[in-house]
C-alpha positions in Angstrom: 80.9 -236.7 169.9 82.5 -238.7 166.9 86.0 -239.7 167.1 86.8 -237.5 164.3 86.8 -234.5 166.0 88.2 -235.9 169.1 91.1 -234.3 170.6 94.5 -236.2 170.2 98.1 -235.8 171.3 100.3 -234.6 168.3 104.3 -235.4 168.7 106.3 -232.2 169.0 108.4 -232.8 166.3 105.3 -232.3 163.9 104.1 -229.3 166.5 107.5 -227.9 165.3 106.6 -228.4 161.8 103.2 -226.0 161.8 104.4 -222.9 160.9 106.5 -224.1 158.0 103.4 -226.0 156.7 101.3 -222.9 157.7 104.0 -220.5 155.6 102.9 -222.8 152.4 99.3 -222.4 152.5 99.6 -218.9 153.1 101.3 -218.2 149.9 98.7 -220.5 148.6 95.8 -218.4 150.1 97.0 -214.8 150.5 95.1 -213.6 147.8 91.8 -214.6 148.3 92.3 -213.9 152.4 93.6 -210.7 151.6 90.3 -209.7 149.1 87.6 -210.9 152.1 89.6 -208.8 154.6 90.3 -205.8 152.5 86.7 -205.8 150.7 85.7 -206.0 154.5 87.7 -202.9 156.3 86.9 -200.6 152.8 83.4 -201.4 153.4 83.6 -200.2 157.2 84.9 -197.1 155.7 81.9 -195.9 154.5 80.1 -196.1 157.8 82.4 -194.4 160.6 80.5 -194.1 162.9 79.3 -197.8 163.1 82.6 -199.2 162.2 83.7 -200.3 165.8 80.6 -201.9 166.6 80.5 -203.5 163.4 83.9 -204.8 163.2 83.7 -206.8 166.8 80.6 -207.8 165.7 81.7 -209.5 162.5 85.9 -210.4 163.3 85.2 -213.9 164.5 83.1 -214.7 161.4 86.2 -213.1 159.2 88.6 -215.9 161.6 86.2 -218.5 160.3 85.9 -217.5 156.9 89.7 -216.9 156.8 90.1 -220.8 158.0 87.8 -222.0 155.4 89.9 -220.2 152.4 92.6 -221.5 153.9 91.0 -225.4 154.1 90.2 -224.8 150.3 93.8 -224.2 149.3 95.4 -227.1 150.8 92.2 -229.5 149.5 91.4 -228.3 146.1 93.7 -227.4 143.3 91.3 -224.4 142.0 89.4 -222.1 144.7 85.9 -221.6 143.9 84.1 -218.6 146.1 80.9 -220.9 145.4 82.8 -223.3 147.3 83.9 -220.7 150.4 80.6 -219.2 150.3 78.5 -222.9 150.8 81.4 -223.9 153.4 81.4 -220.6 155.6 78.0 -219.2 155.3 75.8 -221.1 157.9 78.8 -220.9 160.8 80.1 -217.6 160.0 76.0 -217.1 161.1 76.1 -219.1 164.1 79.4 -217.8 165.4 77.7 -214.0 164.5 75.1 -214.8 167.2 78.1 -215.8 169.7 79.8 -212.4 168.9 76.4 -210.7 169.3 75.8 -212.0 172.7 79.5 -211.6 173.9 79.1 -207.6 172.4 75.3 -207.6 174.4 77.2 -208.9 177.8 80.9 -206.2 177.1 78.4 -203.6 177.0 76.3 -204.1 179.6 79.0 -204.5 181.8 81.1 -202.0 180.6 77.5 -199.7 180.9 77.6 -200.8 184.9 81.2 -200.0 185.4 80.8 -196.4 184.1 77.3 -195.4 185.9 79.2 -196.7 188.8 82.6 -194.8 188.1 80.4 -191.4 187.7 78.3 -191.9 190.8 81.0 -192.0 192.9 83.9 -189.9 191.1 82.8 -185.9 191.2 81.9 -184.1 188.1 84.5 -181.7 188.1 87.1 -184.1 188.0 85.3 -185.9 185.1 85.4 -183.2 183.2 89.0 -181.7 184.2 90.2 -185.6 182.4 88.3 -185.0 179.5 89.3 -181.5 178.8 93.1 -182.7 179.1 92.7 -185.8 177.1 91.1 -183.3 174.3 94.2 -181.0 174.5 96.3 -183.9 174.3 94.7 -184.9 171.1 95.1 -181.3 170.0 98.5 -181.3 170.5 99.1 -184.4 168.8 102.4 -184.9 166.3 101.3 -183.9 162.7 103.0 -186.8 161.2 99.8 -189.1 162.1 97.4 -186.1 160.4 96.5 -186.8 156.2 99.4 -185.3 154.2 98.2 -182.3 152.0 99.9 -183.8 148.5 97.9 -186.1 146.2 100.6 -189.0 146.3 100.8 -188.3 149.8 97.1 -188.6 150.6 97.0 -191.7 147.8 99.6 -193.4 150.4 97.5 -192.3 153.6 94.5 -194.0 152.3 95.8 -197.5 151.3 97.9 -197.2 154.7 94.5 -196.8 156.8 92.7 -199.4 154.3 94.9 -201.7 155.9 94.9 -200.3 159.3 92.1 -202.1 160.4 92.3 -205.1 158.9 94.9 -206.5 161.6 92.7 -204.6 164.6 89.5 -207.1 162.9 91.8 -210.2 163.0 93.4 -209.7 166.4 89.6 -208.5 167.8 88.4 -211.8 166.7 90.9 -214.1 168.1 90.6 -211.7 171.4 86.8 -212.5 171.5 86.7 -216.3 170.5 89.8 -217.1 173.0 87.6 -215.8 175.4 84.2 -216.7 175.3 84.6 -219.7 173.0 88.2 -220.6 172.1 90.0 -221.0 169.2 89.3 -224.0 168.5 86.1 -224.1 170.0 85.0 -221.2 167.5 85.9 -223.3 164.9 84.4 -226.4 166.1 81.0 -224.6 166.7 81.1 -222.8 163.2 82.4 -225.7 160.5 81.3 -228.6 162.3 77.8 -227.2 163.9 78.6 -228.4 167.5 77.0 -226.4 170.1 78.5 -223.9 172.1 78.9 -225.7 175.5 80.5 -228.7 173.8 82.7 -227.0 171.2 83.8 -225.2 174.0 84.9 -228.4 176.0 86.9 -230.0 173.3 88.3 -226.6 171.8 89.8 -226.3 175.3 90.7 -229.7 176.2 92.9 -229.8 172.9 95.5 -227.2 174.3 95.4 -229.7 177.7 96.0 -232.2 175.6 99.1 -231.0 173.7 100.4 -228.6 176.5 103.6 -231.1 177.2 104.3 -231.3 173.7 103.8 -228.1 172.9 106.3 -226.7 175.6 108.8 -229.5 174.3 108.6 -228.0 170.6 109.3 -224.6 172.1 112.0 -225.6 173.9 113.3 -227.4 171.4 113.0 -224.7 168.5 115.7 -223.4 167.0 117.1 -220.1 167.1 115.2 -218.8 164.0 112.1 -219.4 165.6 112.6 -216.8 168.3 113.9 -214.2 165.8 110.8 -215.0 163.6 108.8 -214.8 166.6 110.3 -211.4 167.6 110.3 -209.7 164.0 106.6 -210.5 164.4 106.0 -209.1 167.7 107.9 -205.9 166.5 106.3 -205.7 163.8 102.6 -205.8 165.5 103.9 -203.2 167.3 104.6 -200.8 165.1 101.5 -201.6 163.4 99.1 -200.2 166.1 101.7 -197.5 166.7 102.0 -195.7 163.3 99.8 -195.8 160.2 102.4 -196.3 157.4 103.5 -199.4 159.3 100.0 -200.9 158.9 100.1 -202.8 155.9 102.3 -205.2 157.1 99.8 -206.3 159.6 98.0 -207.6 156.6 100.8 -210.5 156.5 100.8 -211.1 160.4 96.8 -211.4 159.9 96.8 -214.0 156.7 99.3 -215.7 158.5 97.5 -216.5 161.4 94.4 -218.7 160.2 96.8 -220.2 158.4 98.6 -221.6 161.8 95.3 -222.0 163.1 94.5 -224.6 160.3 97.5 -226.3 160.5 96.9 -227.0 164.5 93.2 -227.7 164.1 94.1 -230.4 161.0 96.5 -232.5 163.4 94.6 -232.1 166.5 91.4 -233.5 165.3 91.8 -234.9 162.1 95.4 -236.5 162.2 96.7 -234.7 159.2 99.8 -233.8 160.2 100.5 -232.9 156.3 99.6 -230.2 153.4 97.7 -232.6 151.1 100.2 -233.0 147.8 98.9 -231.3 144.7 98.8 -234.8 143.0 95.9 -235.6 145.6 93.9 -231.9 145.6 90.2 -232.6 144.2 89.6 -230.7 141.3 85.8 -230.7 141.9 84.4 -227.7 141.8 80.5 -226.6 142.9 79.0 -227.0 139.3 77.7 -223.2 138.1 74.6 -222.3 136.2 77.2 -221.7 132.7 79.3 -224.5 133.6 79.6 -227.6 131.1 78.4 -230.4 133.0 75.6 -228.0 134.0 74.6 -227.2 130.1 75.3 -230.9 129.6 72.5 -231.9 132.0 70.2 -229.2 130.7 70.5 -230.6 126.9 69.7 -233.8 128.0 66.8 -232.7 130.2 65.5 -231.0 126.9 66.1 -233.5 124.8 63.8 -236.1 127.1 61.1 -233.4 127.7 60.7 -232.6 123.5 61.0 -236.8 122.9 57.5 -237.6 121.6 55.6 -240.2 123.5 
């Protein structure tokens, strides 16, 4: 493995610097997070019935791609989705297969449990628990049924767009922490290591920063708990009522953003947002960009010379 990705010790007074540095790209890379995750839970929408299986099959690759906007917006001064797509593409396919065999190994365990839980639990009672978890449904509150207004219903929709948005981003963190970790996902899906080995060093970095990490925490300031707390309330009542949902959408932009921040010290030593002055302006050329049109005049121009 290359010393670049390397694990390495970061100081705790730059630990207590990530979510300050994290709070800048975020406001930098809301946006374009917020299109990829949105564009992703209204397409789920159409397709109910699949929508669970779909959306653990595809939240890790929405972590990765949100860590790549992210990694565009404190490196380049313009994003380019050319540029996300050519950066994400192969890992978010290689960390698809991960998911795919994590979802193959849930359910085939899960599958066991059950044939075992209804060999050896009677019928009757089976069916005595299902008919009272069906009445409790029935006699659910109205308040988390569709209200019958238009405004009302307009509200309901965008509040259940956004409803599953955090469930994706917290469903992905839940599977790559643990069959890969965090920063093993990311290792395996930017820089192509395999799974074994991205695994290792995504692991061994928390080891290596575990005393500085508990010396930041202890020596955060009050702000940081109340922060900390708001947040915790606040994903909360996020799973608990609908209306509350849209402010997961901030908890779950926030959060590859942090991830970034920890994964740029820990293995590449950039224990800073890169300064506008020093973004790269450099964009993928396009087929109507200038220096694309350029090339094809002078590719012309040779071809018609006569010889």
């Amino acid at each position: 493995m290359s010393n670049t990705f390397k694990p390495r010790s970061v100081p705790s007074d730059v630990i207590t610097r990530w979510p300050a540095m994290a709070l800048s790209l975020w406001k930098r890379s809301f946006r374009q997070q917020a299109i990829v995750l949105l564009a992703t839970a209204l397409t789920l929408k159409f397709f109910p019935a699949w929508s669970t299986l779909v959306a653990f099959l595809v939240a890790p690759s929405l972590f990765v791609i949100a860590f790549a906007t992210v990694q565009i917006a404190d490196e380049k001064k313009v994003f380019s989705w050319w540029d996300l797509a050519a950066m994400v593409l192969p890992g978010a396919l290689r960390l698809g297969r991960v998911s795919l065999q994590f979802a193959a190994a849930f359910a085939a365990l899960a599958g066991t449990l059950a044939y075992l839980a209804s060999s050896l639990v009677r019928h009757s009672a089976v069916e005595a628990q299902q008919a009272a978890f069906a009445d409790a449904m029935r006699s659910a509150p109205a308040a988390i049924a569709a209200p019958d207004s238009l405004p009302g219903e307009f509200l309901y929709f965008c509040a259940t767009w956004t409803q599953g948005v955090m469930a994706m981003m917290f469903i992905g963190m839940f599977i790559v922490a643990i069959y890969q970790g965090v920063f093993g996902a990311i290792l395996h899906a930017q820089e192509g290591m395999g799974t074994r080995e991205s695994r290792r060093y995504g692991w061994q970095a928390w080891q290596v920063n575990a005393k500085s990490i508990e010396q930041a925490l202890h020596e955060a300031p009050p702000a940081f708990w109340l922060r900390l707390v708001l947040a915790a309330a606040t994903i909360a009542c996020a799973f608990q009522t609908v209306y509350f949902s849209p402010a997961g959408l901030l908890l779950a932009t926030y959060v590859p953003c942090l991830a970034y921040v920890a994964y740029r010290s820990i293995f590449h030593g950039r224990h800073e947002n890169v300064p506008a002055a020093q973004r790269s302006s450099v964009t993928a050329p396009g087929i109507l960009s200038p220096v694309a049109i350029s090339q094809a005049r002078c590719v012309s121009c040779f071809v018609a010379k006569p010889k």
